[in-house]
N, C-alpha and C positions, 0 to 999 in steps of 0.2 A: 926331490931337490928343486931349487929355483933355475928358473930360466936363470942362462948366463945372459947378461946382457954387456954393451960396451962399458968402460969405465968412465965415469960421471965427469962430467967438463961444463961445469955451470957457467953461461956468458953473463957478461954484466949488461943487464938490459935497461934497467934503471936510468942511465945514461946521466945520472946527477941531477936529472929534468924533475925528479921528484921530491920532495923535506920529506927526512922523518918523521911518524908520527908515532900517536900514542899506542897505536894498532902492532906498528913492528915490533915496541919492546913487549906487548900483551904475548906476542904471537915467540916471541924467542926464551920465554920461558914454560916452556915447556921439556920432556924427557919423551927420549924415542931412543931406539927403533920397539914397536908391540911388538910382544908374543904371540902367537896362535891363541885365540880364544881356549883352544881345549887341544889336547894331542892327535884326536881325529884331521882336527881341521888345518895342522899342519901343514900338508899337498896342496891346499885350495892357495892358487893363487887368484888373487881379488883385486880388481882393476872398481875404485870407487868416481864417480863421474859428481861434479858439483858444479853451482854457478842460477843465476835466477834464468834465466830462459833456456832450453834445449838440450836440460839434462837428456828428459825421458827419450826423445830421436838417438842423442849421443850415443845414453845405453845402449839402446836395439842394433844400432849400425855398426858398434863394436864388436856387439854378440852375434849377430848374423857373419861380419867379418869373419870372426874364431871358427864359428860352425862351419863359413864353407873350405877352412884351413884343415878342417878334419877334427877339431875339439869338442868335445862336448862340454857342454856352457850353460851356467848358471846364469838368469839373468832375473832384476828384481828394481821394478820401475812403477811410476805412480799407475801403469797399467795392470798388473798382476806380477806374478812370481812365476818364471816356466824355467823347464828345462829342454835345453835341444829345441827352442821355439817354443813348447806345447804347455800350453797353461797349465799348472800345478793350484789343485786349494789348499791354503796352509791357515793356519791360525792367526786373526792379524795384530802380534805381537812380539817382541823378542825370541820367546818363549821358542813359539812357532817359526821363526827365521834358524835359530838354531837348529830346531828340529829337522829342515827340511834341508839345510847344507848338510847337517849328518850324514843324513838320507842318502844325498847326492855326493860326498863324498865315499862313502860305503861301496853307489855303485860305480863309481870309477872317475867321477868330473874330476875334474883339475882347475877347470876355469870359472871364475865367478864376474860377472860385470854389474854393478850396484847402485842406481841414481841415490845421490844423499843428497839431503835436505838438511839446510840450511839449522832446520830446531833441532830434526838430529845428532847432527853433527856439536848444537850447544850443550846437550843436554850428554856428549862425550862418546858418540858412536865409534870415532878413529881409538878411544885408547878401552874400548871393551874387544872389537873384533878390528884383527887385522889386514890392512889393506896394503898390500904391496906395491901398489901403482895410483897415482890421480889424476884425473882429467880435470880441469877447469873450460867450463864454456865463456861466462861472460859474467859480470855485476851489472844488474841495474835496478831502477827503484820496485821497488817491492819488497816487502815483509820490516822496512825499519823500523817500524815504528814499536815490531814485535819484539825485538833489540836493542830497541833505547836509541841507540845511533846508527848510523852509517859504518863508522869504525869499527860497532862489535859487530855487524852484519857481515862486514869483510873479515872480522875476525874468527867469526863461526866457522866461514866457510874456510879460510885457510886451515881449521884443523884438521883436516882431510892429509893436507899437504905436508906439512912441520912434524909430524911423527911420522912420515913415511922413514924407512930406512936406508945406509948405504945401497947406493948398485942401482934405486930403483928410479922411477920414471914420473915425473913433473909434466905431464903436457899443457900448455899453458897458450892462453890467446895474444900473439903478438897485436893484434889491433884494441885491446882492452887496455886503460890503462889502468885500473884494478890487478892486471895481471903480472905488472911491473912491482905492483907494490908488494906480491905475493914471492917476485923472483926473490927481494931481499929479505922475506923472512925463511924460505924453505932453507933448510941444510944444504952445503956447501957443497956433500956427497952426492946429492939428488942430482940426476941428470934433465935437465931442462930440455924438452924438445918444443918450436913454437910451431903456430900455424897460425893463417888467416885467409881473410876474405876481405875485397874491397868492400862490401855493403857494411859491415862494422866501421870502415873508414883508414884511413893509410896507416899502414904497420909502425909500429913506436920502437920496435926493433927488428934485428933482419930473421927472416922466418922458414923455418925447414921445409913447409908445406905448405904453398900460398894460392890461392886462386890468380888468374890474370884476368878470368870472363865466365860469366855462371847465365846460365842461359836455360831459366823455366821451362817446359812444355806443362800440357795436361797429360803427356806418357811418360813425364818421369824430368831430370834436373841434368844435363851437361855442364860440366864442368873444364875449363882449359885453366891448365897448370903452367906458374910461372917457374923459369929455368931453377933446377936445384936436384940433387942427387935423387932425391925421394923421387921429385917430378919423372923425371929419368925410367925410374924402376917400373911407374906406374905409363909411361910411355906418354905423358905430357895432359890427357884426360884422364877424368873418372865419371860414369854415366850413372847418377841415381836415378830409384826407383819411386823417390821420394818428390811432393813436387814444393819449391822454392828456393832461393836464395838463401834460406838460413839452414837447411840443409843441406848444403853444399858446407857451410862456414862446419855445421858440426860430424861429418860425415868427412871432413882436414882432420877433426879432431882425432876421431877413431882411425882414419888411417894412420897417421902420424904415430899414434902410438902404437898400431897394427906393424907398422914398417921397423918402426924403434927396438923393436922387440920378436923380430927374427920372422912374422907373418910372409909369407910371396904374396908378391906382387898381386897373383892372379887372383889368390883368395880376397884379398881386397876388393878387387873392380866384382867378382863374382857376389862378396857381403852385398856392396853398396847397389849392387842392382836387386838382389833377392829382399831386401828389407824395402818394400813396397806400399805398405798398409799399417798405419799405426792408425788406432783409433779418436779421432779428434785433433789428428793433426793435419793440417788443410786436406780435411778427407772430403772428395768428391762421395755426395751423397745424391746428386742429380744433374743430366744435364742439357737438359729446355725445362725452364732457365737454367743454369749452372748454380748448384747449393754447395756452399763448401763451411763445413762444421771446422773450426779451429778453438783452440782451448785456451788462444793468445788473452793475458787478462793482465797484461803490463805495456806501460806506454810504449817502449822497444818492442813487443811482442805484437801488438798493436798495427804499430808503422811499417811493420817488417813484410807481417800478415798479407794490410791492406797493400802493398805495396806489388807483392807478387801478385794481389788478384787484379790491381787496375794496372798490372803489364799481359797479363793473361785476356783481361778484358779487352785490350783494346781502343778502338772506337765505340762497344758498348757502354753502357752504366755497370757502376759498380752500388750497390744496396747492401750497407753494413747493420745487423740490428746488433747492438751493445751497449753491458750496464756494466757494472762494480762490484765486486760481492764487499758484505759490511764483518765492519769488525778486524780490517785491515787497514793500512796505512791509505790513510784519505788524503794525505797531500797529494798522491799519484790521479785522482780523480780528474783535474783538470786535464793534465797533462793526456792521460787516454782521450777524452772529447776531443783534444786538439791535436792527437793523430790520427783520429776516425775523420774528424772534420775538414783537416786540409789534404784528403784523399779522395770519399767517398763522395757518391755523385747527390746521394740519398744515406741520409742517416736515421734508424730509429733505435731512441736513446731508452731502455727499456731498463723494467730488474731483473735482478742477479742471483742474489743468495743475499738479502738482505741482512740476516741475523738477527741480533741485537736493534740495529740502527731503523733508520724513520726509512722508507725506500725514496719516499719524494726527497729527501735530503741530499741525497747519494744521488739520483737522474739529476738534481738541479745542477750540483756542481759537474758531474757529465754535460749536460745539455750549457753549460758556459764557457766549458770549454770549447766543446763541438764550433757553436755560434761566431766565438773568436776566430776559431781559424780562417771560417769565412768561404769554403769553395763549395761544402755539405749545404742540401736542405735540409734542416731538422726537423722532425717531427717525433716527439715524444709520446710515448704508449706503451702506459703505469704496465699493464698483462701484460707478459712476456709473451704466452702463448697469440694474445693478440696480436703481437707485436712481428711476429715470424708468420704470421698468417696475411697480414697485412704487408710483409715486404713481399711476400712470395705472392700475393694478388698482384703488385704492383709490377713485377716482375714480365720482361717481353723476354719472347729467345733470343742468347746470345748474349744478355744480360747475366754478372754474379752476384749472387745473395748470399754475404758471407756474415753466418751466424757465432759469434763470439765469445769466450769466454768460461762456459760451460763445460766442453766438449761432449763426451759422453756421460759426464756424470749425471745422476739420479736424485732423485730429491731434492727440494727449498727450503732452507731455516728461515723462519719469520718469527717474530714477536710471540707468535701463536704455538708455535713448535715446527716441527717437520711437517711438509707436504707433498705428497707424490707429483713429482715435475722430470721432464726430462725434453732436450730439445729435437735427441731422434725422432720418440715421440711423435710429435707436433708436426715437425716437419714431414713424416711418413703421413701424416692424417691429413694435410694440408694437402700431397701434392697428389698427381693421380699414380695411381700403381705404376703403370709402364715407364715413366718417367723415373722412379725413385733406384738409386745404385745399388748395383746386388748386393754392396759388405752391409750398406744401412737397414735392408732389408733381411739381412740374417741375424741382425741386432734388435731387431722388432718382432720378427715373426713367431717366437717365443709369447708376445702378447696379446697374437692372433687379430693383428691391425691389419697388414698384409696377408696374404696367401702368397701359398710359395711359391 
């Protein structure tokens, strides 16, 4: 059976501040509530997480939440597919996703947490397999151009939301206002719960779980909670494991609907501190100088990024090396240069995953960005590999060298085809052994670059 949960009481958050558009009538015809994929998968309840930045932390922080609640937990993020934490290989296809919730349904899960993505979700992910619950993190620019507009981008991602069913759970960002335009199209029965964070910027409606002060460390992210029942339960903090500002905003997320839906208190504070180590997400990978690998590759992801390393920094420098992968919405290009730009002390404006596209094309419109903002020195350098080897020369102790973009991913598409690339890699070969962090070091040592 389903979690019982409260009876749905949708607030009107809209506040009239927003016009209709062509997005809500796209988004109001549609038919809900889905069936269970297949009669197996009935039990699973499935919590799907969406939104252009902070799915993949959301997922983890939610699954870790359930896991230290006593659940076992399906979890299935651009990182892997695991159960109970532990990396599962599965087929990477439909095919193989069903196969492996059979699996995990057979031995007993009940709980599933899902980042969806945006094509996904176009190409009809919400009305083949059932999601009982949805998280929204935030909109912002990225992948439009893959959607033709802005409108279907918002439109994709609300299909997550718009077939959910009676009873169930809408968690949604009070400081987004993409998130407004989403309250007016979900059904009426969906229970809305908000949350937010000052760093998104003042909440556009009143919010169940809100930050008042989020305060970085390099041992993890304190959080002080503004007054509100939730706040209350959780005893006015939450101390993550994770380090920045935007994981506190998603880590509101996952409580919020952890709290909404019957979790204790304790298992919460106990998730948000055990879920420590995602890979590529401002993951210290050294530190004299300080190297921090981030997967941030949107101008919000960007800003957010830089933002937590030059408050981490200090009175050091901050050294950003970042490009664009091609084949994506190129209007975004400026706009990344001029959050790298009016942050970083030193910028090197390098490539990415060019594709299709010319690389020098892609750095130019970086590097005018960058230049515009006006606080970066820029220096541009086409090799990537050069380019991370050259910030990390430049680099004194005390100083962070936050490498962007990438994350842990493997491989370059060029004009030419694939080429073996990777920024662990490089960074592990650049820096000396003693210096390099034990998790980057167990992600290389497979290629016998390190000893262990």
């Amino acid at each position: 059976m389903r979690r019982s949960i409260p009876d749905p009481g949708a607030k009107d958050a809209s506040g009239g501040a927003l016009a209709a558009n062509g997005a809500e009538r796209v988004l109001h015809a549609l038919t809900r509530p889905v069936r269970a994929a297949f009669p197996w998968a009935e039990p699973l309840l499935t919590a799907g997480v969406t939104g252009t930045n902070g799915k993949t932390s959301t997922t983890h922080l939610l699954a870790s939440m359930l896991q230290a609640g006593g659940h076992h937990v399906v979890c299935e993020s651009t990182l892997g597919h695991f159960f109970d934490g532990e990396e599962v290989a599965i087929e990477p296809s439909e095919r193989g996703f069903y196969a492996s919730m059979r699996r995990a349904a057979a031995a007993g899960f009940r709980h599933a947490v899902v980042e969806v993505t945006s094509k996904a979700l176009m190409n009809g992910y919400a009305e083949k397999w059932r999601f009982d619950h949805g998280l929204f993190t935030n909109l912002t620019r990225d992948h439009v151009a893959e959607h033709g507009s802005w409108e279907h981008y918002l439109a994709s991602k609300a299909q997550l939301f718009v077939h959910l069913g009676p009873g169930c759970t809408a968690v949604l960002n009070a400081c987004d206002e993409s998130a407004l335009l989403l309250d007016r199209a979900i059904p009426a029965d969906v229970r809305r719960v908000w949350y937010g964070a000052p760093s998104r910027g003042p909440a556009l409606c009143a919010a169940d779980l809100a930050a008042e002060r989020v305060e970085p460390t390099l041992a993890g992210t304190h959080v002080r909670l503004a007054p509100s029942p939730f706040a209350e339960e959780l005893g006015r903090e939450v101390t993550l494991g994770l380090i920045g500002e935007v994981y506190a905003e998603n880590a509101l997320a996952a409580a919020a609907f952890a709290l909404t839906n019957g979790l204790a208190a304790g298992a919460v504070q106990a998730g948000a501190r055990a879920c420590s180590r995602l890979a590529g997400r401002f993951e210290v990978v050294s530190e004299r100088p300080y190297v921090v690998l981030d997967y941030a590759h949107t101008p919000d992801a960007l800003a957010r990024t830089c933002d937590t390393a030059r408050r981490l920094a200090g009175s050091a420098r901050l050294l950003v090396v970042f490009g664009a992968a091609g084949g994506y919405d190129s209007p975004k290009r400026s706009a990344m240069g001029e959050a790298v730009g009016a942050r970083a002390d030193l910028a090197f404006v390098t490539n990415e995953n060019p594709k299709h596209e010319d690389p020098l094309a892609i750095i130019d419109a970086l590097e005018r960005g960058c230049r515009r903002a006006g606080k970066a020195a820029v220096r541009v350098v086409v090799d990537r590999t050069e380019a991370i080897r050259r910030a990390l020369d430049e680099a004194r102790d005390g100083d962070f060298v936050l490498v962007t973009g990438r994350g842990r991913d493997e491989g370059m598409w060029t004009r030419d085809g694939a080429v073996a690339y990777s920024d662990v890699d490089v960074i592990a070969s650049a820096l000396r052994p003693g210096h390099f962090g034990q998790f980057a070091r167990e992600l290389v040592a497979a290629e016998g670059l390190l000893q262990k």
